[in-house]
N, C-alpha and C positions, 0 to 999 in steps of 0.2 A: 452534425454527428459529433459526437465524444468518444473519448476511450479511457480505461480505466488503466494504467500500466503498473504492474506488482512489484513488488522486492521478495523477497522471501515469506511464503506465507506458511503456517502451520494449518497442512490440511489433516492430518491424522495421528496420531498417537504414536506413533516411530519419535525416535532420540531427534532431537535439533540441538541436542549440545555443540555448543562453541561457535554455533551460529551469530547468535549473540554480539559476540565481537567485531561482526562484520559490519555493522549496524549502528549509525552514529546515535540511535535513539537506545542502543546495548540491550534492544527485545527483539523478538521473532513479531512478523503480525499476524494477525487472528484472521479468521471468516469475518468476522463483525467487523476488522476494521474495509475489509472490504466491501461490505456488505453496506454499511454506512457512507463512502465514498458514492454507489453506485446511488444508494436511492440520493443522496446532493442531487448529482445530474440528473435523476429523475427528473426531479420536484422543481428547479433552478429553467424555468423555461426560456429564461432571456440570455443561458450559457449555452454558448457553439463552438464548435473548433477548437476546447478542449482536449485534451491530457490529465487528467490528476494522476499523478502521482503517489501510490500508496507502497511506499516503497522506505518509510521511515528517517528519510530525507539522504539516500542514498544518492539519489539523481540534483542530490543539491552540489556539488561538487565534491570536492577532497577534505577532509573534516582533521 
C-alpha cells in the first residue's frame, strides 16, 4: 500500500494569496500535480510502503 500526503493544494478558484510564501518551492500545487504523483504509484509496481510527498518540499525540513 502507498499513500499520497499533500501540502497545500489549489482545489478552486477562491484567493490563495500569500500562500505562496509558505512554500519552499514559493507556488500553491495544482490537481495535476497531484494527479501525476498518484498515477507514479499507479504504474511503479515494484514501489510499496510509500509516502510521496506532494507537498512542494514542505516535509523536506526547515528551508
Amino acid at each position: 500500500m502507498n499513500a499520497v500526503s499533500l501540502g497545500i493544494i489549489r482545489t478552486q478558484e477562491s484567493s490563495y494569496a500569500g500562500l505562496e510564501s509558505m512554500d519552499p518551492l514559493r507556488r500553491v500545487g495544482e490537481i495535476d500535480d497531484v494527479v501525476s504523483a498518484v498515477m507514479y504509484l499507479e504504474r511503479a509496481g515494484f514501489v510499496t510502503g510509500e509516502i510521496s510527498h506532494v507537498d512542494g518540499g514542505q516535509s523536506a525540513g526547515h528551508w
